[in-house]
KOLVO-926674 format. One record per residue (C-alpha): x, y, z. Coordinates in steps of 0.1 Angstrom, whole numbers, padded with zeros to 4 digits, always signed. Each point is the difference from the previous one (the first is absolute). Example, Ala and Ser with C-alpha at 12.3 -4.5 7.8 and 13.67 -1.06 7.14 Angstrom:
! residues 2
+0123-0045+0078+0014+0034-0007
END
This chain:
! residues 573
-0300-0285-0274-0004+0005-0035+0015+0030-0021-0030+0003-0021-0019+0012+0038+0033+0017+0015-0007+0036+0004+0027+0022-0013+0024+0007-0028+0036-0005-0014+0014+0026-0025+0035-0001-0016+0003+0036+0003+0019+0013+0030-0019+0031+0015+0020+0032+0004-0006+0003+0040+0017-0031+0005+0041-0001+0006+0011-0032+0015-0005-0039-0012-0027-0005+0026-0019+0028-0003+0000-0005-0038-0008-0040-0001-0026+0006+0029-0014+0024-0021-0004-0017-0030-0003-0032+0009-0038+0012+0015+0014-0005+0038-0003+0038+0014-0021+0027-0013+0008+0039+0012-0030+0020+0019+0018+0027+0009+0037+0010+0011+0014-0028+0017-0033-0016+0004-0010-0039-0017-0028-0020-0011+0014-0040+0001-0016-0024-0026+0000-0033+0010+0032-0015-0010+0018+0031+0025-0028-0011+0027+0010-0036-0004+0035+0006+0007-0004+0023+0025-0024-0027+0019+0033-0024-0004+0027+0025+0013-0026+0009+0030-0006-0038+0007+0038-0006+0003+0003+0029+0025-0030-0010+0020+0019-0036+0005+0030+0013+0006-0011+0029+0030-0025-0030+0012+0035-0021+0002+0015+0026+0023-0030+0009+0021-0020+0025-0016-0035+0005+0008-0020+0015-0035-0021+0036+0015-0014+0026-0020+0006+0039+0003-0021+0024-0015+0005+0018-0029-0011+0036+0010+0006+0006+0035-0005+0032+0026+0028+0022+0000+0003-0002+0036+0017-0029-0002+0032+0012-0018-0003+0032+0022+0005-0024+0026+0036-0011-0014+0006+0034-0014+0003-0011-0036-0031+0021-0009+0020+0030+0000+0036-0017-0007-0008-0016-0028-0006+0018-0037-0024+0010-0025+0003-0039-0010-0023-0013+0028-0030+0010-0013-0023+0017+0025-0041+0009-0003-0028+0013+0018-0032-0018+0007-0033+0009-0007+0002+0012+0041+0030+0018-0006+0022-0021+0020+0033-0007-0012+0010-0035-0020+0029-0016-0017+0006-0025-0022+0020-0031+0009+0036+0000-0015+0008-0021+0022-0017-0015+0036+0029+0007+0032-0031+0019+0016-0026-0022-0007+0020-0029+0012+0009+0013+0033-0037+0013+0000-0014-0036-0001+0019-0016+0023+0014+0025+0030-0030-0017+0020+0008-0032-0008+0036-0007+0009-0001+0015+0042+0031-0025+0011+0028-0012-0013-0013-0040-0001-0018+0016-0032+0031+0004-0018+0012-0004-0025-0024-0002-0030-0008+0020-0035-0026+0003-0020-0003+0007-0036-0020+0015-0029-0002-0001-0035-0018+0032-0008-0008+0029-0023+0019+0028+0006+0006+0036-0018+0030+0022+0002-0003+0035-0021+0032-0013-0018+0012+0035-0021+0023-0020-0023-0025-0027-0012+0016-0021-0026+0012-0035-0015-0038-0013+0002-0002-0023+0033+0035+0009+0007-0004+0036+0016-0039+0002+0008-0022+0025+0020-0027-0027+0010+0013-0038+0008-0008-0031+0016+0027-0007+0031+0012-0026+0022+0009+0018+0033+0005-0018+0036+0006+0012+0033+0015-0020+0027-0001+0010+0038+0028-0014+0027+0010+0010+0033+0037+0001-0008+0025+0018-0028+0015-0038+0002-0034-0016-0005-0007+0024-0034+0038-0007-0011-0011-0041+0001-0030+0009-0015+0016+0021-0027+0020-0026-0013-0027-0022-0003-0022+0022-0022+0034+0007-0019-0002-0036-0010-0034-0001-0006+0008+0026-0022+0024-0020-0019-0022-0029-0003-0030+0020-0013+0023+0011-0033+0013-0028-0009-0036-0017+0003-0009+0027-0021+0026-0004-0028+0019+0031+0007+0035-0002-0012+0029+0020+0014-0012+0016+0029+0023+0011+0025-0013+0015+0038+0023+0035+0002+0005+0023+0034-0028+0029-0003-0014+0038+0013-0026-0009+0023-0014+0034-0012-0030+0012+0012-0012-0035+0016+0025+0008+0025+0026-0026+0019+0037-0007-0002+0001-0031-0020-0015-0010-0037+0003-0020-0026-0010+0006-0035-0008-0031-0024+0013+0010-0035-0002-0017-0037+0033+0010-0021-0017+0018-0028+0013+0026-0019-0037+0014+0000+0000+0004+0037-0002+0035+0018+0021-0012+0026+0039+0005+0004+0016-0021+0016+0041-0008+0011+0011-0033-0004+0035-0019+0006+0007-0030-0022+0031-0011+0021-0022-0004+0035-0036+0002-0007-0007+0038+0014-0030+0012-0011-0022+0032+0015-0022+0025-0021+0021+0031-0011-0025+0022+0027+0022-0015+0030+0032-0019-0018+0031+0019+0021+0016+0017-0025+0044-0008+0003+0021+0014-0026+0039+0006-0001+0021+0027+0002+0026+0009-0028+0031+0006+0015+0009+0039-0008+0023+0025+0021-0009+0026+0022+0002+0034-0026-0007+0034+0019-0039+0018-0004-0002+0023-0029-0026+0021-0012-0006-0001-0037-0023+0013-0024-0026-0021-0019-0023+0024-0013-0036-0017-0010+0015-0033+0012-0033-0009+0017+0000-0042-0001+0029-0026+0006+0000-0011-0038+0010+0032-0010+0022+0009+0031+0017-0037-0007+0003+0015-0040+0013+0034+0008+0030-0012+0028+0007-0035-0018-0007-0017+0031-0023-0033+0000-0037-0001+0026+0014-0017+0029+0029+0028+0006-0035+0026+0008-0017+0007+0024-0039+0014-0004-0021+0010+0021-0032-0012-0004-0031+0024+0017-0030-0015+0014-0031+0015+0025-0018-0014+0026-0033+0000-0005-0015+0008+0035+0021+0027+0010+0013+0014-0036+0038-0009+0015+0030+0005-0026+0021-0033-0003+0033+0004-0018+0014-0040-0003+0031+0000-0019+0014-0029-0013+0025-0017-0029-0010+0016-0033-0003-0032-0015-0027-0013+0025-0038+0008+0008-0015+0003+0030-0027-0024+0013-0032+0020+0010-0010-0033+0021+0036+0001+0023-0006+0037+0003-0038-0005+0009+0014-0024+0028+0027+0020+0013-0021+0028+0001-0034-0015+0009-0018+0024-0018-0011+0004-0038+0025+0024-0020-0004+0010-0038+0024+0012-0026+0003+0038+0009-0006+0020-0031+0003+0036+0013+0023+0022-0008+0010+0017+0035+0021+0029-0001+0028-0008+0024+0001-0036-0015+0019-0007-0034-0017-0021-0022+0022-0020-0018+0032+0012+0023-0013-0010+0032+0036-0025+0021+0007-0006+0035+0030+0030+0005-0015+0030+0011-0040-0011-0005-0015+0029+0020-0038-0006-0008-0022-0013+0027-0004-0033-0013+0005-0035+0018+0036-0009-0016+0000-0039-0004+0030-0022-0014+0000-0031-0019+0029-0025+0011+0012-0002-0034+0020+0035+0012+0013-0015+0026+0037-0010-0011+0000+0022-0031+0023+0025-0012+0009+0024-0026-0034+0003-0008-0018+0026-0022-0030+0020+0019-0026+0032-0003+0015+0029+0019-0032+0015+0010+0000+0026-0021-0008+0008-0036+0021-0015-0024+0027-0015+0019+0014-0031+0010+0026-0015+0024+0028-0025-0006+0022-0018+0023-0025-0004+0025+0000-0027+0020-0025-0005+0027+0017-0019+0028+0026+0034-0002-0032+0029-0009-0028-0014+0021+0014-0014+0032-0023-0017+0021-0031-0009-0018-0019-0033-0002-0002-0020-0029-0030-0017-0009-0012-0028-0026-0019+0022-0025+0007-0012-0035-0017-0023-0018+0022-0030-0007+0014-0006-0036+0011-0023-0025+0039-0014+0010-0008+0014+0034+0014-0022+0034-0020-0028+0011-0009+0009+0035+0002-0037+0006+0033-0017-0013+0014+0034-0004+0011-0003-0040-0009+0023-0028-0027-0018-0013-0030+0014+0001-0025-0001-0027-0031+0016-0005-0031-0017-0015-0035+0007-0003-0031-0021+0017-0040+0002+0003-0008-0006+0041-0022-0029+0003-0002-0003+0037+0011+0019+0031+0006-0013+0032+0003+0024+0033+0012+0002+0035-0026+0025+0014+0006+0001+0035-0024+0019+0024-0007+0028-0021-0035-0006-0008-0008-0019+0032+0011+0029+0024-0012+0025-0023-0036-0017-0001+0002-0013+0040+0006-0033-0005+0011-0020+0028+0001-0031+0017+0011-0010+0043+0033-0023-0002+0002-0021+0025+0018+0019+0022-0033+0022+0003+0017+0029-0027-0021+0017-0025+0021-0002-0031-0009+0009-0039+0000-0035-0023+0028+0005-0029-0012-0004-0033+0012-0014-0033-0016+0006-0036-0001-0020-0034-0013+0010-0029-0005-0015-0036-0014+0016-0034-0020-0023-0012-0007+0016-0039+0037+0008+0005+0012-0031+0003-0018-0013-0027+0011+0028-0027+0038-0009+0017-0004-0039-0008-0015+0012-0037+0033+0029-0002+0023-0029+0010-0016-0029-0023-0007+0007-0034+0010-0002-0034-0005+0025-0034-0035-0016-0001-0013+0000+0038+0000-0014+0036+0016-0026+0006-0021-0010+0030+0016-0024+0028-0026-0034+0006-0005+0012+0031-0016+0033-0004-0011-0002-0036-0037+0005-0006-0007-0025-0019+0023-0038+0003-0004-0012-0037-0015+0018-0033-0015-0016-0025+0003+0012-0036-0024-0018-0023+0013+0012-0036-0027-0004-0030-0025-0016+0023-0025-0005-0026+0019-0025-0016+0007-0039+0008-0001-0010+0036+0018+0036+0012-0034+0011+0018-0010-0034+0018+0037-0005+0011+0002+0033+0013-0032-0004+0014+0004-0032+0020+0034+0006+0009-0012+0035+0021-0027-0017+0011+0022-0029+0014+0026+0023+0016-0025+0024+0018-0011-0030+0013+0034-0011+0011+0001+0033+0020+0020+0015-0026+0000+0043-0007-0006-0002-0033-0005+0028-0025-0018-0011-0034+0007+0017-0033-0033-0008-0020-0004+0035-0024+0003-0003-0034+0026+0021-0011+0037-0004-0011+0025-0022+0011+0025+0031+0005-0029+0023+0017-0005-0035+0023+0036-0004+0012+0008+0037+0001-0027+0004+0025+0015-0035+0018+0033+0019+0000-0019+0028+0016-0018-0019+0028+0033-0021+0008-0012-0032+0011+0029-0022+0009-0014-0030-0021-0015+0002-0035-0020-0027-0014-0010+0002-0042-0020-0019-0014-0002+0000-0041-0014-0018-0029+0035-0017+0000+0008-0009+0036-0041-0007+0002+0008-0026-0034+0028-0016+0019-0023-0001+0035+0029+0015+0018+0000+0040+0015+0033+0020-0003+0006+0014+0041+0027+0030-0004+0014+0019+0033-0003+0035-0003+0033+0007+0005+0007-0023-0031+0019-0027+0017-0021-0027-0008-0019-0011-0029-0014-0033-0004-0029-0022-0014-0016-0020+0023-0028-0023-0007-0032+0015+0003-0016-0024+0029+0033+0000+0021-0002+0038+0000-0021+0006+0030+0029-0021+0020+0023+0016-0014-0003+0039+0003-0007-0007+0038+0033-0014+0005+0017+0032-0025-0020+0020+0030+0014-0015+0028+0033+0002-0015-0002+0034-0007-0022+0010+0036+0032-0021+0019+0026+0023-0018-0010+0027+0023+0001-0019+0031+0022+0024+0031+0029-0023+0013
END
């Protein structure tokens, strides 16, 4: 490819929509081009690399069995009626009539259309196991769009489904695609990825796994021990947190007029978070339910534990009820009809400060074991820094942010039974096949590997997903033998099956290597009136850990052994 034909430009300016490294570079660097709100255009070098990363998953679900299928991207809405998602799910499924009025969605994702294609095709368990794959177009009506390929509405996805006729089968078969998984980042040059526990959410199952890069421009919290290697996503990390030792004082009603939130409550009495107790209110959406949780002042709740205790939606209740006490609202004497829930940070509390359910008053002294006998506690709090590992049990949890590259998911039957899928066993039994899913990002993955490698001047690509292998800058051209060197060598390296990118414009040596910084090709290869004088090429590493002349007719040799160097550093154990 030559620059002088590659469609697409570099600017130096960073545009004001863009937030984070990749979105910024990508941008710039003539990768991505915005369309609308979480919607791309790819120029070529973001194609090429996408090609790459999809090539390395195709091997690597091949590798475990995967058979390549293809879903549609619009599909009849009876399907996810069938599975009950069409009404379950939210405004981000996006759904449409068409031109016969019937209803239509489409795809977020493909459970339905999976089970769809092959519930005819599996009748007895000698069928099982197997999964089948896609790597598709899919659209979610994402309302929080951002960090260019990071967060997008429209998005090309790996996504597999594999079929068994046991919970032990999918458990083998799980672990499995959880080292594919592995294999398929580090083939791809992603650095410091860890797999953490996740919320199944509304793909349903018991067990999940979330692939996540450490970045500090993730949207993803997540809990991690450094002493035993812990690790789950913040929506499902059991929350453990000690107890100061305090004495049992007697319940008194005092007043705290306009004392309305624990900072000021914590300000007026002297008294630091975790000796409160809030309440904090909630409603569930279905039937309009009251939920009073009450928990540690110094803790929040986590909507996704509540959402699974309850199985149903809630949201933050914002009315002002007149036999409930905003901003006063604790456990002693909470006569409103409300669904009284408590967080087990409570449990072996005392001398706590708490609303008194009425108007400008608080308790002290109370103590909940001794005030509110019998009650169950429940993990609702989301876990903290310096919290308990729920693993080795020591105060050392720390809390760290990471983009999800991959998901991994223990489905079970729901979509099979849902959708009447079953197979005869061979004792003769009808049974419903249990399900797994896998899903990759593909644009996500590559803005992740961009987010994770680069420098102040661009990408940093890794050999084996870079769009281009080598990049030839030819500086002055018109002068000496710069042109007919450059010339023959990119002629002599596309022949040696070499990717080569070919910087033949006439402009400035800083405009030239500016955009090479840009387009992060792991190997640079310039070629100037001086290196051309001396018939040697100067072949720099983007990264800038090599530098070297090399003569000009050993070069061809010699950058395909730099590439197999640098394609063998990304080898999986």
């Amino acid at each position: 490819m030559k620059m002088s034909q590659l469609a697409g430009q570099r600017f130096k300016e960073t545009p004001a929509e863009c937030q984070i490294a990749s979105h910024i570079l990508m941008t710039r660097g003539g990768y991505i081009k915005n369309v609308g709100s979480g919607i791309f255009s790819l120029f070529t070098p973001a194609k090429r690399i996408t090609q790459k990363i999809e090539a390395i998953i195709r091997e690597e679900m091949d590798a475990i069995g995967g058979q390549e299928v293809m879903f549609p991207v619009a599909m009849p809405a009876s399907l996810w009626k069938e599975s009950g998602r069409f009404d379950s799910v939210g405004s981000e499924l996006l759904r449409f009539k068409d031109r016969g009025g019937s209803d239509m969605v489409l795809g977020m994702t493909h459970e339905e259309a999976a089970v769809h294609l092959v519930r005819d095709a599996a009748p007895s368990y000698a069928n099982y196991p197997f999964m089948i794959y896609q790597i598709q177009t899919k659209f979610r009506d994402e309302p929080r769009a951002r960090g260019g390929l990071i967060r997008v509405r429209e998005f090309t996805m790996k996504d597999a489904y594999s079929f068994h006729a046991s919970q032990e089968d999918l458990e083998r078969y799980y672990a499995l695609c959880y080292r594919a998984y592995e294999r398929i980042f580090i083939r791809a040059g992603l650095p410091d990825f860890i797999a953490v526990q996740s919320d199944s959410g509304m793909m349903g199952g018991k067990v999940a796994h979330e692939f996540m890069l450490l970045a500090d421009a993730g949207e993803d919290t997540l809990a991690l021990c450094e002493h035993c290697g812990f690790s789950a996503n913040i929506d499902v990390a059991e929350c453990i947190v000690r107890t100061s030792d305090t004495a049992d004082e007697p319940l008194e009603l005092i007043s705290t007029p306009g004392t309305k939130t624990i900072g000021a409550l914590c300000e007026r009495l002297s008294v630091t978070p975790d000796k409160t107790c809030k309440a904090v209110m909630y409603r569930k959406d279905a039937s309009d339910g009251l939920v009073a949780v009450f928990i540690r002042g110094d803790l929040d709740v986590n909507e996704i534990k509540l959402r699974n205790y309850l199985k149903e939606e809630i949201h933050p209740d914002t009315a002002h009820e007149d036999d409930v006490a905003y901003g006063f609202c604790g456990p002693v004497n909470f006569t409103a009809g409300a669904l009284l829930l408590f967080d087990r940070s409570l449990r072996d509390a005392r001398g706590m400060v708490t609303g008194a359910n009425k108007a400008d008053f608080h308790y002290k002294g109370f103590s909940p074991g001794r005030d509110c006998p019998d009650v169950e506690y429940h993990d609702f709090a989301k876990t903290c820094e310096g919290a308990v590992c729920p693993s080795c049990g020591k105060q050392s949890v720390i809390i760290r942010k990471g983009i999800e590259v991959g998901n991994i998911f223990q489905l079970g039957t729901k979509y099979t039974a849902a959708m009447g899928m079953r197979y005869i066993d061979k004792d003769g039994a009808a049974r419903h096949p249990v399900m797994g899913c896998y899903g990759i990002g593909v644009g996500r993955l590559m803005a992740s590997i961009c987010e994770a490698r680069h420098d102040a001047f661009g990408p940093v690509w890794p050999m084996p997903v870079a769009p281009w292998q080598a990049h030839i800058c030819a500086l002055r051209a018109g002068e000496g033998d710069v042109r007919s060197t450059a010339d023959a060598l990119y002629d002599a390296l596309l022949k040696s099956g070499v990717e080569v990118l070919y910087d033949d414009r006439p402009v400035s040596a800083g405009v030239m290597f500016s955009d090479a910084d840009l387009l992060g090709v792991p190997l640079r290869v310039v070629i100037s009136p001086k290196t051309a004088g001396r018939g040697v090429v100067e072949v720099v590493k983007r990264d800038k850990s090599l530098s070297l002349d090399v003569a000009a007719g050993e070069a061809v040799p010699f950058i395909r052994g730099l590439i197999q160097e640098l394609l063998g550093e990304f080898t999986p154990a």
